[in-house]
N, CA, C and O atoms as a GROMACS GRO file, in nm:
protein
  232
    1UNK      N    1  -0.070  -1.825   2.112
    1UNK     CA    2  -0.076  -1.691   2.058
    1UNK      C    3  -0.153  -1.598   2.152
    1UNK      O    4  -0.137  -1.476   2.146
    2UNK      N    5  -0.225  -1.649   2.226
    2UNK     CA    6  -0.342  -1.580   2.271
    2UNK      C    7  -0.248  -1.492   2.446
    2UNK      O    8  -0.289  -1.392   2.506
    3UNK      N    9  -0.127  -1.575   2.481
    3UNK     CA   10  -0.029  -1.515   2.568
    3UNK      C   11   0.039  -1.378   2.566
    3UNK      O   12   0.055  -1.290   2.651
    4UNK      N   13   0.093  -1.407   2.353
    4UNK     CA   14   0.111  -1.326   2.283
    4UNK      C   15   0.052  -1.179   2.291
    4UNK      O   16   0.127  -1.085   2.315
    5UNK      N   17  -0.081  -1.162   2.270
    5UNK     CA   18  -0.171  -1.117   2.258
    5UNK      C   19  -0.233  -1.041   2.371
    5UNK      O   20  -0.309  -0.947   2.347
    6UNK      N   21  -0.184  -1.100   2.567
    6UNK     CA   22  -0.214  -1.012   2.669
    6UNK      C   23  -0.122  -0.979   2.657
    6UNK      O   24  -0.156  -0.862   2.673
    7UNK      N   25   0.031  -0.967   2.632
    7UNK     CA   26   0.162  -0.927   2.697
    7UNK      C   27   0.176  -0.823   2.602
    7UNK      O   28   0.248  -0.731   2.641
    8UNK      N   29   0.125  -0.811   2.480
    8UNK     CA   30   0.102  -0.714   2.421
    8UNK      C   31  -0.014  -0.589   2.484
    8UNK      O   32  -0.008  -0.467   2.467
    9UNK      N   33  -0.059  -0.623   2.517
    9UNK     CA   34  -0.218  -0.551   2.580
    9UNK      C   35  -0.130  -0.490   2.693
    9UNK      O   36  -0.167  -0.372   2.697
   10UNK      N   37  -0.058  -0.504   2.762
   10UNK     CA   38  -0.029  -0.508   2.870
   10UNK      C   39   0.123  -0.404   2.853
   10UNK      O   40   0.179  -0.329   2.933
   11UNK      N   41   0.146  -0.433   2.742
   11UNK     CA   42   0.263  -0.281   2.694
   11UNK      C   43   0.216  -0.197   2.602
   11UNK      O   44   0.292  -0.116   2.549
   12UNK      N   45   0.107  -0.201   2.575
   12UNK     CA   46   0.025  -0.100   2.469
   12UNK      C   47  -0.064  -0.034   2.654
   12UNK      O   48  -0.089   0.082   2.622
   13UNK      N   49  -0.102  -0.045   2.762
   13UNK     CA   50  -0.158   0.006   2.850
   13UNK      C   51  -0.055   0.090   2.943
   13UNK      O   52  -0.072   0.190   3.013
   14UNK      N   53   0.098  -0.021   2.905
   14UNK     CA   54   0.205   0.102   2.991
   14UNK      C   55   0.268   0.183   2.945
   14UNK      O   56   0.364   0.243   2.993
   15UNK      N   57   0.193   0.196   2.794
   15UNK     CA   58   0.253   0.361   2.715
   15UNK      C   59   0.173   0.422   2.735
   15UNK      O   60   0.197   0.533   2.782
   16UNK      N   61   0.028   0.380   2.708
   16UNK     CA   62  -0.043   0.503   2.748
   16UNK      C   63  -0.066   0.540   2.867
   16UNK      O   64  -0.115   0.652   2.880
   17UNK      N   65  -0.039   0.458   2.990
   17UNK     CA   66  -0.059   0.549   3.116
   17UNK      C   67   0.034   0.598   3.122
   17UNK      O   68   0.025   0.708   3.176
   18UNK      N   69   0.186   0.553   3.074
   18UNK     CA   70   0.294   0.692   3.082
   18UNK      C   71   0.271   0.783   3.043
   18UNK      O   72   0.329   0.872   3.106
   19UNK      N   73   0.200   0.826   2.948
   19UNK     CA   74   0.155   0.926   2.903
   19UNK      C   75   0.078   0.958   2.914
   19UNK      O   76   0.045   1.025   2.816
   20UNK      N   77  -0.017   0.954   3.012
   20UNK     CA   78  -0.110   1.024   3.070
   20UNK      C   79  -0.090   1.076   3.198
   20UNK      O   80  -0.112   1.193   3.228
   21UNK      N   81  -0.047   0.984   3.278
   21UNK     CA   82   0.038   0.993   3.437
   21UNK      C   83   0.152   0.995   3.435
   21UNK      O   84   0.174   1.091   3.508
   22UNK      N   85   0.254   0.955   3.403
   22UNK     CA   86   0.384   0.968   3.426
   22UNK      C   87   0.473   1.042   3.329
   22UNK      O   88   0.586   0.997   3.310
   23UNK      N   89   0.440   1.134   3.276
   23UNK     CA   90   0.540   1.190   3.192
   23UNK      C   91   0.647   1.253   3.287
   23UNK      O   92   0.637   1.271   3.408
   24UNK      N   93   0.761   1.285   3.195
   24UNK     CA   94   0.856   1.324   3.266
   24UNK      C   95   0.854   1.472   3.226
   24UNK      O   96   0.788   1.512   3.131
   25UNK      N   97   0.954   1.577   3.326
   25UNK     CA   98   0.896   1.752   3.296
   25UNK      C   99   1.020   1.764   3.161
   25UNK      O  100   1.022   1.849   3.072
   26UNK      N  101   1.080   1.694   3.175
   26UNK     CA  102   1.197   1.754   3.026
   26UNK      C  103   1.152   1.674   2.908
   26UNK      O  104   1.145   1.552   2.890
   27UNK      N  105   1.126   1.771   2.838
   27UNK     CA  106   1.061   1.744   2.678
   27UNK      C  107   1.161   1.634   2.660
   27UNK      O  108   1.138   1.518   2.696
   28UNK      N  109   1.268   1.672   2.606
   28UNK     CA  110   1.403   1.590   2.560
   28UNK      C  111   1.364   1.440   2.563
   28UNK      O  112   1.331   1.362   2.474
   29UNK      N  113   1.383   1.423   2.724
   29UNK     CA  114   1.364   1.298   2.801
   29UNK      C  115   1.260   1.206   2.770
   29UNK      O  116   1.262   1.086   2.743
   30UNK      N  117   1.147   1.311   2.786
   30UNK     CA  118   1.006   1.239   2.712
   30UNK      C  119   1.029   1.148   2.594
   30UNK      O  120   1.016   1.026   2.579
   31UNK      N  121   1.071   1.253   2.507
   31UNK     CA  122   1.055   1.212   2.377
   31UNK      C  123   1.158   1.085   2.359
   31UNK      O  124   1.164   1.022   2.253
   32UNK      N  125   1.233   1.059   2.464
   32UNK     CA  126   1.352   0.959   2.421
   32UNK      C  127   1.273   0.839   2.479
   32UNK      O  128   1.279   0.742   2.403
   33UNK      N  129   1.212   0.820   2.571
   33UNK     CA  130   1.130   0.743   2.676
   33UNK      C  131   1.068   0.673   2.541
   33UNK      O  132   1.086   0.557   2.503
   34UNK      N  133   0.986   0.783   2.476
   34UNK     CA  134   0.845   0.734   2.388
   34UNK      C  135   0.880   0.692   2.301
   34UNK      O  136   0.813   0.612   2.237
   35UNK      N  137   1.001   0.733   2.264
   35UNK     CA  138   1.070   0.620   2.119
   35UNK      C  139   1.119   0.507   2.149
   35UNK      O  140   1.105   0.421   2.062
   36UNK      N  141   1.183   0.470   2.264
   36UNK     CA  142   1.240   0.336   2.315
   36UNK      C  143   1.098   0.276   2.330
   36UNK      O  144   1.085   0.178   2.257
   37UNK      N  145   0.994   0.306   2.399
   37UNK     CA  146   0.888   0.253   2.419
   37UNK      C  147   0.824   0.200   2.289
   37UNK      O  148   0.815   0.078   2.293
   38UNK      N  149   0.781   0.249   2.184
   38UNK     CA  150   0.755   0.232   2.091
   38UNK      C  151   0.822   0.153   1.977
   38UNK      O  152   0.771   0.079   1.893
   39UNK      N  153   0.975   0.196   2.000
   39UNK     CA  154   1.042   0.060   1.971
   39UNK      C  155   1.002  -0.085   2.002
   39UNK      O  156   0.985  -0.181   1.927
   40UNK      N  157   0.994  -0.070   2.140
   40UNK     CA  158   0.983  -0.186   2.188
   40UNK      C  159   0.859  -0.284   2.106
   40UNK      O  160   0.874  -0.400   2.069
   41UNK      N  161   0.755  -0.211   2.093
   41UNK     CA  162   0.633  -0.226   2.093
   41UNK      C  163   0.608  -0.282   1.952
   41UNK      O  164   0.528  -0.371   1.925
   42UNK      N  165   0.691  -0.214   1.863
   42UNK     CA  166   0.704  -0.240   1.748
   42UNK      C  167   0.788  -0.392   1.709
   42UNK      O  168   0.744  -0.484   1.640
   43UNK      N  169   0.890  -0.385   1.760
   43UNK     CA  170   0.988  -0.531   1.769
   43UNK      C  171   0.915  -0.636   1.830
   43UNK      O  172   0.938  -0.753   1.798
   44UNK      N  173   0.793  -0.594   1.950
   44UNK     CA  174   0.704  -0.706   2.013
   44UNK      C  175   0.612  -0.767   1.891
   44UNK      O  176   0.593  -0.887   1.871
   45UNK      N  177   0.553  -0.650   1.809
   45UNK     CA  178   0.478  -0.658   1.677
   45UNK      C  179   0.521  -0.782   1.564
   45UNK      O  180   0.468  -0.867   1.492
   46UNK      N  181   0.675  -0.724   1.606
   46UNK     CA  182   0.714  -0.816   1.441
   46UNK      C  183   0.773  -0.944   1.520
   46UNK      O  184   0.814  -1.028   1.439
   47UNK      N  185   0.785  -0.972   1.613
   47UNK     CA  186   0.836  -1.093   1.696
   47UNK      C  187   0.703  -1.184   1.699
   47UNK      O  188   0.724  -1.304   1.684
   48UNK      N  189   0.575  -1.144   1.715
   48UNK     CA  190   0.454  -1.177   1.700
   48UNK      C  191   0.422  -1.254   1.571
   48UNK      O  192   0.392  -1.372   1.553
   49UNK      N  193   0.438  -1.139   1.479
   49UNK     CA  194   0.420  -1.154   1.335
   49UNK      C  195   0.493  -1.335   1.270
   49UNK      O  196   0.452  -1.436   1.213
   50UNK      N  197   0.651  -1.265   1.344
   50UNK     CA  198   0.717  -1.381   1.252
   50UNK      C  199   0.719  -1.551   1.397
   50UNK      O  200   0.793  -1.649   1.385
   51UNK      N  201   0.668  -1.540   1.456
   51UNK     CA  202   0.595  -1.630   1.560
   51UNK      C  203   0.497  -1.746   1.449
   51UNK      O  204   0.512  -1.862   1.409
   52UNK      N  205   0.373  -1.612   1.428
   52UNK     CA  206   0.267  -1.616   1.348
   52UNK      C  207   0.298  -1.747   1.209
   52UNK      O  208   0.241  -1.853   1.181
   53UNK      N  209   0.414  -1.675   1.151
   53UNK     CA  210   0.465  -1.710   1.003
   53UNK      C  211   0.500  -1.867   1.035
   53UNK      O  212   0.451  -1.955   0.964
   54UNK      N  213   0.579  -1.895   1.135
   54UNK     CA  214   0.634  -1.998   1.195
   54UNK      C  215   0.569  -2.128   1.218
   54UNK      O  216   0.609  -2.243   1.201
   55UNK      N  217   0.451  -2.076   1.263
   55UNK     CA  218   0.336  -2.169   1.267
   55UNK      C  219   0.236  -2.163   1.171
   55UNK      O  220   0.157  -2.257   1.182
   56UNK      N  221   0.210  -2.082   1.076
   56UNK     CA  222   0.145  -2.095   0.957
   56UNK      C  223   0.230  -2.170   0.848
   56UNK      O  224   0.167  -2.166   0.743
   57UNK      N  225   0.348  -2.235   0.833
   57UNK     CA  226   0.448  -2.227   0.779
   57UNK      C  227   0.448  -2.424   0.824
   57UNK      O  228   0.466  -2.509   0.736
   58UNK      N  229   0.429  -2.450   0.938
   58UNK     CA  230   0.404  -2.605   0.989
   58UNK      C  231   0.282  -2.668   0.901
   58UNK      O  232   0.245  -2.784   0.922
   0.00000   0.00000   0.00000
């Protein structure tokens, strides 16, 4: 779990430096970037979660 847990760290640090350093100049674009991103981040969440369940569940 604890693998889990940097690789997460590690896409929760490359949203926020996109968004601090790398934004893009078209709003539009941005905003499509930050939802795929956040998607992601979210599906990493519940992939975690039901990981979690999997082995609480043994």
């Amino acid at each position: 779990m604890k693998i889990h847990l940097i690789i997460f760290a590690i896409l929760i640090a490359g949203f926020i430096s996109y968004n601090l350093f790398l934004e893009s100049e078209d709003g539009r674009l941005n905003t499509i970037i930050n939802i795929l991103y956040a998607s992601i981040l979210f599906g990493y969440i519940s992939f975690m979660a039901f990981t979690l369940l999997k082995k609480l569940k043994k």
